[in-house]
C-alpha positions as a Python dict, from the first residue, in 0.01 Angstrom:
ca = {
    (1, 'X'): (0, 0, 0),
    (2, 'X'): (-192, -330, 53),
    (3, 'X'): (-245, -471, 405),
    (4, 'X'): (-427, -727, 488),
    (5, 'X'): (-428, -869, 909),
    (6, 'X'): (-631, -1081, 1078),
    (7, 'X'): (-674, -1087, 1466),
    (8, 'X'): (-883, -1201, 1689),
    (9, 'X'): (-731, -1543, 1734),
    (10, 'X'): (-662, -1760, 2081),
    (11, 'X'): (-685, -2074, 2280),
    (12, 'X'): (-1033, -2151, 2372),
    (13, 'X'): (-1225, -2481, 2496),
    (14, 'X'): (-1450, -2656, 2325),
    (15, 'X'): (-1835, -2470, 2315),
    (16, 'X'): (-1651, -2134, 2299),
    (17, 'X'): (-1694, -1872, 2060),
    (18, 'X'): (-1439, -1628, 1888),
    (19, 'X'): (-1453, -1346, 1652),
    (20, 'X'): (-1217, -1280, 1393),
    (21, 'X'): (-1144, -945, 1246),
    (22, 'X'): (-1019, -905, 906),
    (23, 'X'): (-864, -560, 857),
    (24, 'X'): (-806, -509, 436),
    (25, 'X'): (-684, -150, 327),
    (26, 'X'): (-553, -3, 28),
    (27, 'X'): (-794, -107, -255),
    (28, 'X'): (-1157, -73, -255),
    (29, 'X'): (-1194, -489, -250),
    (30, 'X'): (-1459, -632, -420),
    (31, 'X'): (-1495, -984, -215),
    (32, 'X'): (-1331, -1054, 116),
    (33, 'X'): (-1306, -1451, 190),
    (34, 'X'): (-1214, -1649, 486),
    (35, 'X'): (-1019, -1965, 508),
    (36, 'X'): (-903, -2213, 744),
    (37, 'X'): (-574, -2444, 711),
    (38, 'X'): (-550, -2722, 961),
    (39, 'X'): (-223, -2888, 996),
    (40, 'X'): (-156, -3110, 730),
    (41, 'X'): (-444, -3033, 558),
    (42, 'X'): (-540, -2801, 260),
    (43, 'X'): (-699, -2471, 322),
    (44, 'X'): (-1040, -2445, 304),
    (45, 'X'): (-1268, -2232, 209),
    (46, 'X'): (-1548, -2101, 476),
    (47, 'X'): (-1739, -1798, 391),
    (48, 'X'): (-1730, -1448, 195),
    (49, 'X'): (-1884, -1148, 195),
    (50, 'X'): (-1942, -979, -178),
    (51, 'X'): (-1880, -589, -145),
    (52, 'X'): (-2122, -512, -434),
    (53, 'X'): (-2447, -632, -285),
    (54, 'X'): (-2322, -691, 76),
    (55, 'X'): (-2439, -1075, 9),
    (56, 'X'): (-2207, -1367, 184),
    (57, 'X'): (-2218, -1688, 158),
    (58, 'X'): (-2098, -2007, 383),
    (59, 'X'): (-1976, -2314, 304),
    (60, 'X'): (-2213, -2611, 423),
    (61, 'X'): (-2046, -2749, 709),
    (62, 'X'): (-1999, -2414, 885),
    (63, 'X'): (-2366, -2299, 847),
    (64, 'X'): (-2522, -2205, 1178),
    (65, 'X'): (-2230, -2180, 1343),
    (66, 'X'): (-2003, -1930, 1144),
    (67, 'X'): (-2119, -1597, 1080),
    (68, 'X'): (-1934, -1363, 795),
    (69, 'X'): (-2002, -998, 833),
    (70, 'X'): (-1928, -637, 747),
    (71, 'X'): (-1846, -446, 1088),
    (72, 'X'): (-1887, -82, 926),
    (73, 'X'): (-1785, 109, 1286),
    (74, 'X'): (-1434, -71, 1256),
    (75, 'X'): (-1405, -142, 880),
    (76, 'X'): (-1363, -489, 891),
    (77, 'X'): (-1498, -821, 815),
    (78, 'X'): (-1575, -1033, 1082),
    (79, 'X'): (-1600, -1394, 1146),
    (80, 'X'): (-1828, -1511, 1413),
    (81, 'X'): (-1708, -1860, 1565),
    (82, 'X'): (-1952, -1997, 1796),
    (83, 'X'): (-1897, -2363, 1926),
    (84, 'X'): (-1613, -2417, 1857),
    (85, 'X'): (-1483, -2784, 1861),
    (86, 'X'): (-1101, -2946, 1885),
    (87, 'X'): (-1111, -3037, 1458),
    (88, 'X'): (-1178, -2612, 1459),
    (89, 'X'): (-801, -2599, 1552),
    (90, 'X'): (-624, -2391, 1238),
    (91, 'X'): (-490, -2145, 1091),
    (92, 'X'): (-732, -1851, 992),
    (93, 'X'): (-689, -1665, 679),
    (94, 'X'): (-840, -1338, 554),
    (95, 'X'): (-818, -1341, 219),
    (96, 'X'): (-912, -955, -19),
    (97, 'X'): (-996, -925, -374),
    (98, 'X'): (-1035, -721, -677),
    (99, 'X'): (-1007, -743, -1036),
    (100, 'X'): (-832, -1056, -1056),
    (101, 'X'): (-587, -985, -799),
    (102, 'X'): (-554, -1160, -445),
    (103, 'X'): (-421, -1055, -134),
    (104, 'X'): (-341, -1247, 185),
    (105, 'X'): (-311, -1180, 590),
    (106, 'X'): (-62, -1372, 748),
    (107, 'X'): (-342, -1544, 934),
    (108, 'X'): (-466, -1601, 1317),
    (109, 'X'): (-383, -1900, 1506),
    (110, 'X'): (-766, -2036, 1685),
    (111, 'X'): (-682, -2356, 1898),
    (112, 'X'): (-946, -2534, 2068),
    (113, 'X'): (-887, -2744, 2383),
    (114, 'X'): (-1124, -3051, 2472),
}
């Protein structure tokens, strides 16, 4: 059986930092992603980390602040927040995949105060 949650999620002030835990099990996932959907807004895309080679990658308006990463001791992939502003107020997905196939986490609410 597939899972896929996220947690790590909560209110926070502006300047804060979070980290978000993406917990994937039942396939050996070959790319886990993270997105973000804002209210009214599509989801976007903000990093991923690449199984094969243990590469990630960011998506230019989150370098130097977001950090995707492979936390081996409790087999997730993390995503490190750090100053966090009001427009960083979304939904976060975790998103795992292999083969073609795509799974998705129900997501973790981050809401930044001013």
């Amino acid at each position: 059986q597939v899972t896929v949650v996220e947690s790590g999620g909560g209110m926070v002030q502006a300047g804060d930092s979070l980290r978000l835990s993406c917990a994937a099990h039942g396939r050996a996932f070959t790319t886990i992603y993270w997105y973000r959907q804002a209210p009214g807004k599509e989801r976007e895309f903000l990093a991923v980390w690449v199984r094969s080679n243990g590469t990630t990658r960011h998506t230019d308006s989150v370098k130097g602040r977001f950090t995707i990463s492979k936390e081996n001791a409790k087999n997730t992939v993390d995503l490190q927040i750090n100053s966090l502003t009001p427009e960083g107020s979304a939904m976060y997905y975790c998103n795992a995949r292999i083969l073609g196939a795509s799974y998705w986490g129900q997501g973790t609410q981050v809401t930044v105060s001013s």
